[in-house]
C-alpha positions as a Markdown table, in Angstrom:
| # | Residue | x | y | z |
|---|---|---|---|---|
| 1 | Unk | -6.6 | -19.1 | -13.9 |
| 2 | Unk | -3.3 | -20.0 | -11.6 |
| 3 | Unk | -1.3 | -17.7 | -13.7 |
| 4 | Unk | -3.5 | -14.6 | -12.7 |
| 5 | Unk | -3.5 | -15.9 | -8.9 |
| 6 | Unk | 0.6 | -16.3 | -9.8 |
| 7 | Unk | 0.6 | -12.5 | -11.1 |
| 8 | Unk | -1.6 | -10.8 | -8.5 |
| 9 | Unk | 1.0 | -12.6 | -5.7 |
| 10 | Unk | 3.3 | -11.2 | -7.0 |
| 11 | Unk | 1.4 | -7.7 | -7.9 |
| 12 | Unk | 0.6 | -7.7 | -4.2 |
| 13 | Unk | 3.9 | -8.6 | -3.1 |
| 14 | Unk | 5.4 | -5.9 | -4.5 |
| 15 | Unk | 2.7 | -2.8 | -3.4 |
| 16 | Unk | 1.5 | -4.3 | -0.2 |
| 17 | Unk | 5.4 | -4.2 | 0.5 |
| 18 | Unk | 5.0 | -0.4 | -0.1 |
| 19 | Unk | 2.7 | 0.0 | 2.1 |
| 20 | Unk | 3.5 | -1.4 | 5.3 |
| 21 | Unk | 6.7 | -0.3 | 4.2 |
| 22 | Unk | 4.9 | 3.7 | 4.3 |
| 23 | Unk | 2.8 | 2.7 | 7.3 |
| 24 | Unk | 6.0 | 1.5 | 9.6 |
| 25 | Unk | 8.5 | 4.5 | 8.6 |
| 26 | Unk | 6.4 | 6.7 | 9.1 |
| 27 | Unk | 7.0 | 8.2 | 12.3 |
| 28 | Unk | 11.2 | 7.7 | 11.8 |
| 29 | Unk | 10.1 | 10.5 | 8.8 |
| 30 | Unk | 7.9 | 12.5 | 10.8 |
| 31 | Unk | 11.2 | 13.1 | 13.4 |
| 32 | Unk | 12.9 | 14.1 | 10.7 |
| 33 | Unk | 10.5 | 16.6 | 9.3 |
| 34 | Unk | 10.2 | 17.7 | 12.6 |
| 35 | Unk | 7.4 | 16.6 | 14.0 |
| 36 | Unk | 7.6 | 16.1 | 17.8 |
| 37 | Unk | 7.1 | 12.6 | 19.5 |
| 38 | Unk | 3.3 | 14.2 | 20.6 |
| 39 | Unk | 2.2 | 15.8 | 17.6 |
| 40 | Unk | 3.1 | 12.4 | 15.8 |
| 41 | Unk | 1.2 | 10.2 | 18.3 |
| 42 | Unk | -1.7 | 12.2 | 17.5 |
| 43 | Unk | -1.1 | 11.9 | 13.7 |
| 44 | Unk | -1.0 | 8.1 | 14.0 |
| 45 | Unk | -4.3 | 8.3 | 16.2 |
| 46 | Unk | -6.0 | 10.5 | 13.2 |
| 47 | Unk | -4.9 | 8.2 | 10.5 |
| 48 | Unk | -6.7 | 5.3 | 12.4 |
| 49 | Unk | -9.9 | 7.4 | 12.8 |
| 50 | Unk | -10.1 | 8.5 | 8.9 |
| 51 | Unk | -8.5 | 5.2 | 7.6 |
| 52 | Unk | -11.9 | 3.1 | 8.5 |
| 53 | Unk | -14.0 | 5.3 | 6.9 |
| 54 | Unk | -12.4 | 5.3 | 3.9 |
| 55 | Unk | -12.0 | 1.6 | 4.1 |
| 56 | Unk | -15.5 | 1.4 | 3.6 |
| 57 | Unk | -15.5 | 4.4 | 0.9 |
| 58 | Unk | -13.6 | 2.1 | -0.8 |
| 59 | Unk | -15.9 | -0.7 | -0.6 |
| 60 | Unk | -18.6 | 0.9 | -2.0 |
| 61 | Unk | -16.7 | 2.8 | -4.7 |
| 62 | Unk | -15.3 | -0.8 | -5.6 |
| 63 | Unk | -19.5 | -1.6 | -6.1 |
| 64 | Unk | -19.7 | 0.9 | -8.8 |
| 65 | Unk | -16.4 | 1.2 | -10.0 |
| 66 | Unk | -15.3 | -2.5 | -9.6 |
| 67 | Unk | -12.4 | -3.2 | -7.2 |
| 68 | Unk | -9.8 | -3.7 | -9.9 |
| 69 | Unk | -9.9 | -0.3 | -10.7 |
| 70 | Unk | -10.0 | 0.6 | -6.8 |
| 71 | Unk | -6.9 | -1.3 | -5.8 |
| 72 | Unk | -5.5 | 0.7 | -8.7 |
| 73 | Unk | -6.5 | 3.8 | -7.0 |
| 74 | Unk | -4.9 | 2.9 | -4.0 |
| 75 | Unk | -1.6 | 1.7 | -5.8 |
| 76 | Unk | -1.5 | 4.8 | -7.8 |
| 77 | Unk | -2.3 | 7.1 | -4.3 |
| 78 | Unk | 0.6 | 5.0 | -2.6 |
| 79 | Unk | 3.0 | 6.1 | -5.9 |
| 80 | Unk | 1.7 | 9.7 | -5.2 |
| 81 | Unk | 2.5 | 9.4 | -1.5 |
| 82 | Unk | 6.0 | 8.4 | -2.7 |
| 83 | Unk | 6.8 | 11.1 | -4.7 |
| 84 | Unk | 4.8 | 14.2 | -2.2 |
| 85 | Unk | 7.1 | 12.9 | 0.7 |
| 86 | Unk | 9.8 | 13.8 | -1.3 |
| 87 | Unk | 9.1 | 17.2 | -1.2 |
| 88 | Unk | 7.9 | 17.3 | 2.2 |
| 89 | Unk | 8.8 | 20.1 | 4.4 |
| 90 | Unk | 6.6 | 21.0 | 7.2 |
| 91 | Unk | 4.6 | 19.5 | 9.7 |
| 92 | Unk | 1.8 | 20.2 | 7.7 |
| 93 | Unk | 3.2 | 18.4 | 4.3 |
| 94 | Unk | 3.2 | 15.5 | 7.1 |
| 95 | Unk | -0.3 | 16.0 | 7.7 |
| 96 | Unk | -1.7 | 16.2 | 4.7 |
| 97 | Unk | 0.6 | 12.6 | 3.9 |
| 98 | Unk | -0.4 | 11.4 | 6.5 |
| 99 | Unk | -4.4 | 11.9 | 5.0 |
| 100 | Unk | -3.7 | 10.4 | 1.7 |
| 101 | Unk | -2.1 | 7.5 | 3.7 |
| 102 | Unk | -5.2 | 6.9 | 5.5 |
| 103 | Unk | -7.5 | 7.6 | 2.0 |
| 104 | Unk | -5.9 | 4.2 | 0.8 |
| 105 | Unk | -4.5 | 2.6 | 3.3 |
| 106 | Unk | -7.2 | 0.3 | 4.8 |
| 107 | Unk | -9.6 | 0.2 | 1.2 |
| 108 | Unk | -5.8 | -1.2 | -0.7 |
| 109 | Unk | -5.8 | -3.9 | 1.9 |
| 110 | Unk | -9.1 | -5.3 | 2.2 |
| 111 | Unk | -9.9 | -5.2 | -1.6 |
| 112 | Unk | -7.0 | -7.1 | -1.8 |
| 113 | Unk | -8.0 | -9.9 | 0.0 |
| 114 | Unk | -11.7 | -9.7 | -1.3 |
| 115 | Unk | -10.0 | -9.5 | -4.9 |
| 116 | Unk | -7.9 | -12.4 | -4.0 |
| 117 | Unk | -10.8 | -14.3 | -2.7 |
| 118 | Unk | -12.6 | -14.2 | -6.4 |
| 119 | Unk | -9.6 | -15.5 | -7.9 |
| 120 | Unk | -8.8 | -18.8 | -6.1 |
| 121 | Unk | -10.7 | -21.9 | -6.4 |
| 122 | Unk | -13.3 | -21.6 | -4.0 |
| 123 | Unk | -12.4 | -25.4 | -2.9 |
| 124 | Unk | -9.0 | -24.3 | -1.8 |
| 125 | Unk | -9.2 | -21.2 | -0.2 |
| 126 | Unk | -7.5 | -22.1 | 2.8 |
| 127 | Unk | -4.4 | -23.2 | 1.3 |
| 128 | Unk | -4.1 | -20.2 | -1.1 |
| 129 | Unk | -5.1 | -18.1 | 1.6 |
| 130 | Unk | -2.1 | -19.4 | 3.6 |
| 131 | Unk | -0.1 | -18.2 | 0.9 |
| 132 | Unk | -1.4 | -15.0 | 0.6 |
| 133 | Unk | -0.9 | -14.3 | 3.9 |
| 134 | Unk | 2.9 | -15.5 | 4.0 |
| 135 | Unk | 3.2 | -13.5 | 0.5 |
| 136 | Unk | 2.4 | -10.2 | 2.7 |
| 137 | Unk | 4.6 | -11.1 | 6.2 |
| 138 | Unk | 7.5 | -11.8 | 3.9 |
| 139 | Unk | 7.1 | -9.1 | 1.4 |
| 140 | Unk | 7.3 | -6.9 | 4.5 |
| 141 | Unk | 11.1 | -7.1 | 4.1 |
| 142 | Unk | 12.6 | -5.8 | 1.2 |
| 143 | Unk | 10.7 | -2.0 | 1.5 |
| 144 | Unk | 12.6 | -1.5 | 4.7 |
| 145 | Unk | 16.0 | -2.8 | 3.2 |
| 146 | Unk | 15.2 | -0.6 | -0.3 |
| 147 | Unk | 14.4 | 2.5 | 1.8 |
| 148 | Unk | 17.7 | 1.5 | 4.1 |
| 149 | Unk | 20.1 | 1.3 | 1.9 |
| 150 | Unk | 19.1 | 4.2 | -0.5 |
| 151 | Unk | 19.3 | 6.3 | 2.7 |
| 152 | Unk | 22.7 | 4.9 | 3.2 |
| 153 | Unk | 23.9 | 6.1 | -0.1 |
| 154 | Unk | 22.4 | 9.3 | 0.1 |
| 155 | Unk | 22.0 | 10.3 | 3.6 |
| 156 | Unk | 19.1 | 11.4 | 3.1 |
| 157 | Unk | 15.1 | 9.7 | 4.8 |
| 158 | Unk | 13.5 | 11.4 | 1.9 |
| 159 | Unk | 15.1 | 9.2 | -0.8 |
| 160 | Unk | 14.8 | 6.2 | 1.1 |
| 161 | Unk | 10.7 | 7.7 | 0.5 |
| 162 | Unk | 10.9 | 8.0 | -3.0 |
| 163 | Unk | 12.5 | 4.2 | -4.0 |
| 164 | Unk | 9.3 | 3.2 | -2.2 |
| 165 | Unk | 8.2 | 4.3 | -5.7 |
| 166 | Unk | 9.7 | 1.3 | -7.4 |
| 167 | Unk | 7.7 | -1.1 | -5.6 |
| 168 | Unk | 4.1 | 0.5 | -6.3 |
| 169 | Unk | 5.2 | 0.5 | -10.1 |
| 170 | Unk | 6.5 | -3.1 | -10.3 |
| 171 | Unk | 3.1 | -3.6 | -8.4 |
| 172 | Unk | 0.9 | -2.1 | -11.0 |
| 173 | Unk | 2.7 | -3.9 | -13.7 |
| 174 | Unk | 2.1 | -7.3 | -12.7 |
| 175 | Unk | -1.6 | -5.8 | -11.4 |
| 176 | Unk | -2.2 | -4.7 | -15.1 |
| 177 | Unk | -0.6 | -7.9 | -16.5 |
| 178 | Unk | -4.4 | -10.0 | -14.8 |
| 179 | Unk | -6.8 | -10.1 | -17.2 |
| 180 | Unk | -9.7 | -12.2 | -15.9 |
| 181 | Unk | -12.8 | -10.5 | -17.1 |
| 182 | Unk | -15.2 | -12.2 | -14.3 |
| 183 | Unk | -13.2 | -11.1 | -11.2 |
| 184 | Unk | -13.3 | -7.3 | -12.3 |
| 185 | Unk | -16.2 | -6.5 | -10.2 |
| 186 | Unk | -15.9 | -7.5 | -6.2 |
């Protein structure tokens, strides 16, 4: 049982890195797609307003579907995210990143922690929880310095957006690697 807590630590250290990663260059991309200091105030505002409904989308999808497969969605969305901001171009490319940014960004995190919850000892939740949070302040690190330095190399903000890529996929491989049958459903 503490090796698939040990592998979803380190799962979620790697994608929830990606994410806040996403969540907190986000505007530094937007100015350099274009998008003016307004327009991108209002794009943060929007991304709050549809993020909590799909927070609880997610909660109910992770009722029929099971929230294994749900955090899956969101890592695979965040992968997806990667890759379109790539290509992005426009204001509206932003936009429509910014949309599949809020589709997974609140349902990733708090299926997470639910997931989490399932797999700890019920007797020691607060220490493992203490963990758990320190995993995702710390993890916070490393997507800023990935996305800095490939930008340093190449100049370029959209690169920096695409080696987020490598975090979501060493997520999904230690995600993949948990096999506990009971926890599946959440």
């Amino acid at each position: 049982k503490n090796k698939m807590v040990l592998y979803f630590m380190i799962a979620y250290f790697f994608y929830i890195d990606g994410v806040h990663t996403v969540i907190t260059m986000a505007t530094a991309y937007g100015v350099d797609v274009g998008v003016d200091s307004d327009r991108l105030l209002i794009i943060l505002v929007v991304i709050q307003l549809v993020a909590f409904p799909f927070a609880l989308l997610y909660g109910k999808l992770a009722k029929v579907f099971g929230a294994r497969k749900m955090i899956m969605t969101g890592i695979l969305t965040y992968t997806f995210i990667s890759v379109y901001g790539f290509f992005l171009k426009t204001e509206l490319d932003f936009w429509i990143l910014a949309m599949l940014v809020a589709s997974a960004q609140g349902g990733i995190q708090a299926l997470s922690r639910s997931y989490f919850g399932k797999l700890i000892p019920k007797n020691k939740s607060a220490e493992y929880f203490s963990i758990f949070n320190i995993f995702g302040k710390v993890s916070s690190i490393f997507g800023p310095l990935l996305m800095g330095i490939v930008i340093s190399i190449t100049g370029e903000t959209r690169y920096g957006i695409l080696s987020l890529i490598v975090l979501f996929i060493l997520g999904a491989y230690f995600f993949l690697k948990i096999k506990d049958e009971k926890h599946e459903e959440s």
